[in-house]
C-alpha positions in Angstrom: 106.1 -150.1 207.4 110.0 -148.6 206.8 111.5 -147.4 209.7 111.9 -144.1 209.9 115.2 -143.6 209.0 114.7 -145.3 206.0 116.8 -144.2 202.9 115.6 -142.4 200.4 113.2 -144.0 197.0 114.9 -146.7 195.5 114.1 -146.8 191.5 110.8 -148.8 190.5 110.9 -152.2 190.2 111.1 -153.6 186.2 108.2 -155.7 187.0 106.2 -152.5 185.9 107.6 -151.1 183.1 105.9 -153.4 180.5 102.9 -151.7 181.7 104.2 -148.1 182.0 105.6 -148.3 178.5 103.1 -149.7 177.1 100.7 -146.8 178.5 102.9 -144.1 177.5 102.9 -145.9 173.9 98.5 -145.6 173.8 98.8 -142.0 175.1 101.7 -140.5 172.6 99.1 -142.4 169.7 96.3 -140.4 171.0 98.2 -137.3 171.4 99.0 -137.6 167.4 96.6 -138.8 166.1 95.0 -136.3 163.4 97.2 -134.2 164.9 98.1 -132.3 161.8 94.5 -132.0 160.3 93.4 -129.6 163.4 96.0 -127.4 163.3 97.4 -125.1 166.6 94.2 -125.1 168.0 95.1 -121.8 170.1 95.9 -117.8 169.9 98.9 -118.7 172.0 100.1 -122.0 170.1 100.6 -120.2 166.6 101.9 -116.6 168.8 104.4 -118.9 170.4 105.4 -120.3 167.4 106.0 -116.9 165.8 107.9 -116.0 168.6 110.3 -118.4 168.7 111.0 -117.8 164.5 111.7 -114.5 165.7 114.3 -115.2 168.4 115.9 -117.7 166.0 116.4 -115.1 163.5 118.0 -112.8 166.2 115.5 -110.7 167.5 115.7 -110.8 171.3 113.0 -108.1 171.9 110.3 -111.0 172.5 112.5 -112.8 175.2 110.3 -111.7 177.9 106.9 -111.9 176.2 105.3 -115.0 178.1 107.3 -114.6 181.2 108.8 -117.8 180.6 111.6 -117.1 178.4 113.2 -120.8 178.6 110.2 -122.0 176.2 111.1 -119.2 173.8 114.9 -120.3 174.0 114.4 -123.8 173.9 112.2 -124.0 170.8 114.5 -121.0 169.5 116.9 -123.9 169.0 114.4 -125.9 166.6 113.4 -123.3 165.2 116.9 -122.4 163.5 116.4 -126.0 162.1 113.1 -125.7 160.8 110.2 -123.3 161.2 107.0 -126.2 160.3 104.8 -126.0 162.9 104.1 -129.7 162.2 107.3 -130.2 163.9 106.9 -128.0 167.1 103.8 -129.7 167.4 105.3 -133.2 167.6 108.0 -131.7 169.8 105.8 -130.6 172.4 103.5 -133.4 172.3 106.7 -136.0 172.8 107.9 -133.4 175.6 103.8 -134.1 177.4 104.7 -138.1 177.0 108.0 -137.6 178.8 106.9 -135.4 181.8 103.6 -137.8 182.4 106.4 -141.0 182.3 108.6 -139.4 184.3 105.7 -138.3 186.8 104.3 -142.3 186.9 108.2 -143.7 187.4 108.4 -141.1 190.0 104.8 -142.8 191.6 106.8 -146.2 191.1 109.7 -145.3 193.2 107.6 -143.9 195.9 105.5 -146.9 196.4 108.4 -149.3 195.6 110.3 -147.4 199.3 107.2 -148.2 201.0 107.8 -151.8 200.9 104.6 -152.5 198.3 104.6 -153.7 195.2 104.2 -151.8 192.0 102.2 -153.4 189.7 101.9 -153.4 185.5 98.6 -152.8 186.2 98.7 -149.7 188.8 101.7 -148.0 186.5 99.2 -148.6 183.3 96.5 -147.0 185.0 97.8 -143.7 186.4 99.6 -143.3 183.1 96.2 -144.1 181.3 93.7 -142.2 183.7 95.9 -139.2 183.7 96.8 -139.0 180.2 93.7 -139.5 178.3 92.5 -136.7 180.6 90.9 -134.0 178.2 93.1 -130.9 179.4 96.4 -133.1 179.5 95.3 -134.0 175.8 94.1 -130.7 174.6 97.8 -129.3 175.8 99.8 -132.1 174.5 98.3 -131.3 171.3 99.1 -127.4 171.4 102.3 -125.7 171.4 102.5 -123.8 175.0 104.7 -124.2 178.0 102.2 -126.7 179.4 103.3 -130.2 177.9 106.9 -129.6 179.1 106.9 -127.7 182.0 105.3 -131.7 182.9 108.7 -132.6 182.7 110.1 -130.2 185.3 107.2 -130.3 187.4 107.7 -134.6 187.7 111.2 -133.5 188.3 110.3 -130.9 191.0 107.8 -133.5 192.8 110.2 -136.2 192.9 113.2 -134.4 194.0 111.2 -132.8 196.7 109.4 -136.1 197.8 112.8 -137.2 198.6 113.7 -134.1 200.6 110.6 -134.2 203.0 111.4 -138.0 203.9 113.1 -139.5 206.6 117.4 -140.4 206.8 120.5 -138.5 207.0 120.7 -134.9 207.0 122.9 -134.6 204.3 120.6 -137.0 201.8 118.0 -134.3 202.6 119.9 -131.5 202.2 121.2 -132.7 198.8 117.1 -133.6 198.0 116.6 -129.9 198.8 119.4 -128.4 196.7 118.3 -130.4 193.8 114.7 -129.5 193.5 116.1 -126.2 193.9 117.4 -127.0 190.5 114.1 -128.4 189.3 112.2 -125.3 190.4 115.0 -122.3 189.1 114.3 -124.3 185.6 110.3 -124.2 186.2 110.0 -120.8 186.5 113.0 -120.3 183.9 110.6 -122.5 181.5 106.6 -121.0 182.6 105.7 -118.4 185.1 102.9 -120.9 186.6 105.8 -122.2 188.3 105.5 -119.1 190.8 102.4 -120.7 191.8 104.3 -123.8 193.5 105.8 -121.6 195.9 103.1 -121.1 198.1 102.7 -124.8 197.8 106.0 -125.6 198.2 106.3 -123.5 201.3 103.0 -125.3 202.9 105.3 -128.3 202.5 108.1 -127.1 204.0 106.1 -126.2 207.0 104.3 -129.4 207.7 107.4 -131.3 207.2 109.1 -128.5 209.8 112.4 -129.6 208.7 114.4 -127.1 209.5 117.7 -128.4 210.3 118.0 -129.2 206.9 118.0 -125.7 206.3 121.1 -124.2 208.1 124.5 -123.6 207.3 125.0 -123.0 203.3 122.1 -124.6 202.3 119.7 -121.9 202.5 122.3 -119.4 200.5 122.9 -122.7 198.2 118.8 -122.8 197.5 118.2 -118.9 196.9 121.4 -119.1 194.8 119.9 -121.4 192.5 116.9 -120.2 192.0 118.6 -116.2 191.3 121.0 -118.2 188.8 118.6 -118.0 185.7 117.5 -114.5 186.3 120.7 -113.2 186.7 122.2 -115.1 183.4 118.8 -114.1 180.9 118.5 -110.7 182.6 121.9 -110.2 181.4 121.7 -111.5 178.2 118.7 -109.7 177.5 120.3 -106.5 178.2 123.4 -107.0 176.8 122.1 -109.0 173.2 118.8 -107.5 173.2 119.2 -104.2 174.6 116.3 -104.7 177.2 115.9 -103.1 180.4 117.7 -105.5 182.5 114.7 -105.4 184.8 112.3 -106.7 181.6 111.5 -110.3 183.3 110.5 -109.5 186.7 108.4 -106.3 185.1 106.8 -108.8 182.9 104.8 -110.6 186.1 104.5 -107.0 187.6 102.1 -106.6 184.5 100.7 -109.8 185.2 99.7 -109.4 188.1 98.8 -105.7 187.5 98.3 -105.0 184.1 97.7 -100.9 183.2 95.1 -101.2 181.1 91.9 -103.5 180.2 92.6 -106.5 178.0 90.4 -106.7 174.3 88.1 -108.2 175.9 87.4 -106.0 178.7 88.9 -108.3 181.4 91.9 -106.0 183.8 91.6 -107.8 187.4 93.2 -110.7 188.1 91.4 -112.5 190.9 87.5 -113.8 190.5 84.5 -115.0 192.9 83.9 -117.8 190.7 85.2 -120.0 193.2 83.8 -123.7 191.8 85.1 -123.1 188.2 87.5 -125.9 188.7 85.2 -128.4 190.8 82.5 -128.0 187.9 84.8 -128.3 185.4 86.5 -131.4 186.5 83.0 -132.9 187.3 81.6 -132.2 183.6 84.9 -132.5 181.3 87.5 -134.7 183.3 87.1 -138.2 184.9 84.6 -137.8 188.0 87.1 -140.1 190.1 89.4 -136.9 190.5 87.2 -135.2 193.6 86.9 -138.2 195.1 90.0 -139.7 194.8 91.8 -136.1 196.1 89.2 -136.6 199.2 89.8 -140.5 200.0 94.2 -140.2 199.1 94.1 -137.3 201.6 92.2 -138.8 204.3 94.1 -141.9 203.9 97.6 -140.0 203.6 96.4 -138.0 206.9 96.1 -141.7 208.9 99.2 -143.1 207.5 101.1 -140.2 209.1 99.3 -140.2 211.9 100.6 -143.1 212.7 104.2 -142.9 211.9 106.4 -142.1 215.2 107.8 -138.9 214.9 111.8 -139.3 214.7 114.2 -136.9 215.4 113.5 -135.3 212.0 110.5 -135.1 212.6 107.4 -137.5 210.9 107.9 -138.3 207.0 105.1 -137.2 204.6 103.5 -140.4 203.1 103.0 -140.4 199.2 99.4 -139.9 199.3 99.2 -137.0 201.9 102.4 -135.4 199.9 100.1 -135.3 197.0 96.9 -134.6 198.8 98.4 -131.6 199.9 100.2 -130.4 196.3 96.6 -131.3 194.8 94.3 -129.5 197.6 96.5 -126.4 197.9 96.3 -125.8 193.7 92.4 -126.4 193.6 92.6 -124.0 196.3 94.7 -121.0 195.4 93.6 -121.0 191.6 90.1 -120.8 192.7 91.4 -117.0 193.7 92.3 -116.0 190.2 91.2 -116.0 186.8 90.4 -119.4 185.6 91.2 -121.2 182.4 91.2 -125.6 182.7 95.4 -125.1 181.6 95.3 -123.8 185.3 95.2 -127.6 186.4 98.0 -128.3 184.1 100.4 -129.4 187.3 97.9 -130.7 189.5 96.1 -132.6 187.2 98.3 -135.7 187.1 98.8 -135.5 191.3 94.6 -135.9 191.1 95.1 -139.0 188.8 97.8 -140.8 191.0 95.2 -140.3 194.1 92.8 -141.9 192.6 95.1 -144.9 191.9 96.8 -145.1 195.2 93.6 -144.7 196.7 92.0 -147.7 194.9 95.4 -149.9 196.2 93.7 -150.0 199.8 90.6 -151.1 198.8 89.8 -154.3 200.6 90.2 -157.5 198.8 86.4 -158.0 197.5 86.2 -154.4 196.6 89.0 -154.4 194.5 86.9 -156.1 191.5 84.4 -153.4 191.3 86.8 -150.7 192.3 89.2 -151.8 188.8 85.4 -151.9 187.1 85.3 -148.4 188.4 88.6 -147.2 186.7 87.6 -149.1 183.4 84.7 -147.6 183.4 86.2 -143.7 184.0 88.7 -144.5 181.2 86.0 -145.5 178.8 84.7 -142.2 179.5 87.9 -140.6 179.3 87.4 -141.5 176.0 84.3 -140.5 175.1 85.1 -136.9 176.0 88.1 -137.1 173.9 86.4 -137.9 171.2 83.3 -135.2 172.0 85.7 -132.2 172.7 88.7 -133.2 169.8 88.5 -135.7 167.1 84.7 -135.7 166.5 85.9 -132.1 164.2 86.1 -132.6 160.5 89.9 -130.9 159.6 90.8 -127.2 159.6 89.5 -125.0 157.1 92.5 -122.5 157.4 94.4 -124.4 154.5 91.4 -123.8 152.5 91.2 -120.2 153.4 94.6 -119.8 152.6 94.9 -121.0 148.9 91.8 -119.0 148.5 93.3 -115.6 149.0 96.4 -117.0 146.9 94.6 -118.2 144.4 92.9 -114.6 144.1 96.3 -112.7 144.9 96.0 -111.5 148.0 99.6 -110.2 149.5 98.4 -108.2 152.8 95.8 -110.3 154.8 93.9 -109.0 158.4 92.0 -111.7 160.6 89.8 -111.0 163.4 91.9 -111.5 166.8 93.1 -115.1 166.0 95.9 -116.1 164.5 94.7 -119.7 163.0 95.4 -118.4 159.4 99.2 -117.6 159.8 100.8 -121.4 159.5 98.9 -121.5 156.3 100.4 -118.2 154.6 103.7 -118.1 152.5 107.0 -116.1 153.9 105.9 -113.3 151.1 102.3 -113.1 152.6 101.8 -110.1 155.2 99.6 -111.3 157.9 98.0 -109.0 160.9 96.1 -109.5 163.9 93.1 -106.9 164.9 91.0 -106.3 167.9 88.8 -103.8 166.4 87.5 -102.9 163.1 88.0 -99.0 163.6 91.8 -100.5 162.2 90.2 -101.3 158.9 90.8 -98.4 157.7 94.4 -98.0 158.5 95.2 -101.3 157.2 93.5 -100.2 153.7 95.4 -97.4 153.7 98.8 -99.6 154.1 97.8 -101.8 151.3 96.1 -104.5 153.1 94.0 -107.1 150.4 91.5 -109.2 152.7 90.3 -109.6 156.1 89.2 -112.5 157.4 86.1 -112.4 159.7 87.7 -115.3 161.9 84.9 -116.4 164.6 88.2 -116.5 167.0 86.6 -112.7 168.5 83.6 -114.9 169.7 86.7 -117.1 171.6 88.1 -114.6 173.1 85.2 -112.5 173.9 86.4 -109.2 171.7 83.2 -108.7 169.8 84.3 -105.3 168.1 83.2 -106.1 164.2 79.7 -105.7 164.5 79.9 -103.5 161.3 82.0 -106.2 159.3 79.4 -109.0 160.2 76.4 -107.2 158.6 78.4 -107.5 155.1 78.0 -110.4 152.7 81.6 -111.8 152.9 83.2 -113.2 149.1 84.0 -116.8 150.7 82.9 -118.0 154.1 84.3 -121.5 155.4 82.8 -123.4 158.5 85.3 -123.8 161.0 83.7 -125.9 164.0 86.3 -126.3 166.3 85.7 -122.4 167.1 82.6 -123.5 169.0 84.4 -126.0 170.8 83.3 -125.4 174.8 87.0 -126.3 175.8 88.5 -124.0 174.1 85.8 -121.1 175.3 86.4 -122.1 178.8 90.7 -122.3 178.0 89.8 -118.3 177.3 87.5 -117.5 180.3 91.2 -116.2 182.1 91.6 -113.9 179.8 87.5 -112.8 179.1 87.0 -112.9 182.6 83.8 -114.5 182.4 82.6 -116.8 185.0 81.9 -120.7 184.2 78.8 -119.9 183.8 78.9 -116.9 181.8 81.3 -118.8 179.5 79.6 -121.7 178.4 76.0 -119.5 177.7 78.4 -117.5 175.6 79.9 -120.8 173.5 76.4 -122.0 173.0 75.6 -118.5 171.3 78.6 -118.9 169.1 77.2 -122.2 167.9 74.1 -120.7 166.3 76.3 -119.3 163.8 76.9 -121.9 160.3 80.6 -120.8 159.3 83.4 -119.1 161.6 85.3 -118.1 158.7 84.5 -115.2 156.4 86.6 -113.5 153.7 85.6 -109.8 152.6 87.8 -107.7 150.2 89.8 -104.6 152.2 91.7 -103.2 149.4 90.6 -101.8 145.8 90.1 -104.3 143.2 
């Protein structure tokens, strides 16, 4: 065991990075492959990717609008390059592949300080086990702040590793100012990034650090973390001609919106407290429960029996993510619940899993790697049961149909799976209620697409439309998915339960996409 004053992670030793590259190589494959045939699978993909056309053409008033404006700006960069969603998609599914490397080198390091050996194998199988995950997949594969807020998150765990270690005061006080940097560009990039706070400050506490708090550290760490809001809220005021005050107000209405959602949903915290435990027990690897309860109980004796020094007694790997891990499950299982809400606690779950396996004893280790081949294999399976089983999109089709009979002004039904489809002269609305109809008809509008999306997202308002024989219907299975119901059940506010009785119903119906004339003839 290293002495307490040992110095901080050295980098990974090269013996493993045949195996971590390797990995990453299988996982970006899966990540693309018949990528482009599905689509943006999401509301939020294909409203993100409208968003950040808009910002590249100048409009600033959608800065603000998912509380994370560094994705908007990022991708507002691309998208002055290019506006095919093909490309965004790639984007964000290289950015996944970078964040879940950079997490596993991190792993590397970690272990590598201990004084153990990091093995091909070991670095191949967190990157495996954690990126053929179904979540991790399902979000590489979208375009939200998910896949690369990976990226920062790995940065933020690594950089704060370092700072609740043992050695000098000043290499933990320069740890501490850097994750400051890693978190100011978390919640710059996603507003989940609030969430580490709590987590960050249960940390803080158990490490009880605190000398490498005083002086002009503390002022150095707050000033970092103001830095971003201070620079956007300006600009947003001054380009944009926002309220200066538009980003904070925007997780004021987060947290307390005004008014119900479409689908009914206003409150923000839920009973359902076993959402995520059911969910990782019937869509993810069954390892992950088990492996968070065996890396925590094993991180808990490792520190035990490390002598305090006069910092105080280092965090071992697996208790440092143990706790990051325990503390997630534990406050999401306060709020509304969607599987993204795992998004940066998913990949801690898979590394405890693998460190825990390391201390297996020598005969056990046989069955215990039989045990990982075995969870990948079904890693797998459910890849292939929840995303590539689907036949491709029928949104193309839907969209040379109304072309081919001239439609200019098109409606859908709450989603937005039609817009990537339509041509730059092609008007294209949202609804959440057919009392708009009318309106819309008045303004010119052609067609409205029926688009099974309301069943999604729980906004079942067209009751009227559905009892009309459409012109053209289309079957568009990947709307009954049960991911994707349960990736709305945050904003339907349905429990677990109530969700997946609620897919099933959707599947009864043959085709999810119906076209009806709006306009005259």
């Amino acid at each position: 065991m290293p002495a307490n004053n040992a110095a901080p992670p050295l980098p990974a030793p090269p013996t493993a990075r045949w195996g971590l590259g390797l990995a990453l190589l299988a996982v970006l494959v899966l990540r693309l492959w018949h990528l482009f045939a599905n689509g943006l699978p999401d509301y939020d993909s294909v409203r993100n990717w409208q968003l950040v056309q808009e910002l590249a053409h100048g409009d600033g008033h959608s800065m603000f609008f998912t509380a994370g404006p560094g994705f908007n700006l990022v991708f507002a960069l691309l998208a002055c390059v290019t506006s095919d969603v093909r490309v965004f998609q790639v984007a964000n599914a290289l950015l996944g592949v970078a964040g879940l490397g950079l997490f596993a080198r991190f792993v590397g390091q970690a272990v590598a300080a201990s004084g153990r050996p990091w093995r091909n194998a070991e670095a191949a199988a967190l990157v495996l086990l954690g990126g053929t995950g179904l979540l991790l997949t399902f979000s590489g594969r979208d375009f939200t702040a998910g896949a690369g807020g990976l990226v920062l998150a790995a940065g933020l765990l690594r950089s704060h590793f370092r700072r609740v270690q043992a050695g000098p005061l000043a290499g933990r006080q320069a740890a501490l100012r850097q994750a400051a940097w890693w978190l100011a560009a978390g919640l710059c990039y996603s507003y989940k990034f609030l969430l580490v706070l709590p987590i960050l400050g249960a940390l803080e506490g158990w490490r009880a650090d605190w000398p490498a708090w005083r002086g002009a550290v503390k002022w150095q760490v707050l000033g970092r973390l103001a830095l971003p809001y201070m620079v956007l809220m300006a600009a947003g005021a001054l380009l944009a001609g926002l309220p200066w005050y538009r980003w904070p107000a925007t997780y004021v209405r987060l947290v307390l919106p005004d008014a119900p959602n479409p689908a009914g949903r206003q409150l923000v915290l839920s009973p359902d407290f076993f959402f995520y435990f059911r969910y990782l027990w019937a869509f993810e690897s069954p390892l992950l429960l088990p492996g968070l309860a065996a890396g925590a109980w094993l991180g808990w004796r490792q520190w035990r029996a490390r002598l305090p020094g006069p910092a105080g007694r280092p965090l071992p790997l697996l208790l440092y993510l143990g706790i990051w891990a325990g503390c997630w499950l534990a406050g999401m299982a306060l709020l509304q619940k969607a599987p993204r809400g795992l998004t940066y606690a998913f990949l801690p779950l898979a590394a405890l899993v693998v460190l825990s396996l390391r201390h297996l004893p020598g005969r056990w280790r046989g069955p215990g790697a039989a045990v990982l081949l075995a969870a990948l294999a079904l890693n797998g399976y459910r890849l292939w049961q929840h995303l590539y089983r689907y036949p491709p999109s029928h949104y193309p089709a839907v969209a040379a149909w109304l072309r081919a009979h001239g439609a200019r002004r098109v409606a859908s039904t709450v989603g937005l799976g039609l817009a990537p489809y339509l041509l730059k002269g092609e008007e294209f609305t949202s609804i959440t209620n057919e009392r708009q109809l009318g309106a819309l008809r008045r303004q010119g509008y052609d067609y409205v697409v029926l688009d099974a999306y309301w069943q999604v997202a729980h906004v079942a308002q067209f009751d009227s439309l559905r009892r009309q024989p459409p012109l053209a219907a289309w079957p568009e299975t990947r709307l009954t998915e049960p991911l994707l119901f349960l990736e709305h059940s945050e904003f339907t506010g349905l429990t677990y339960d109530q969700t997946l009785d609620w897919q099933r119903e959707a599947t009864q119906d043959s085709v999810q996409l119906r076209v009806y004339r709006l306009g005259p003839r």
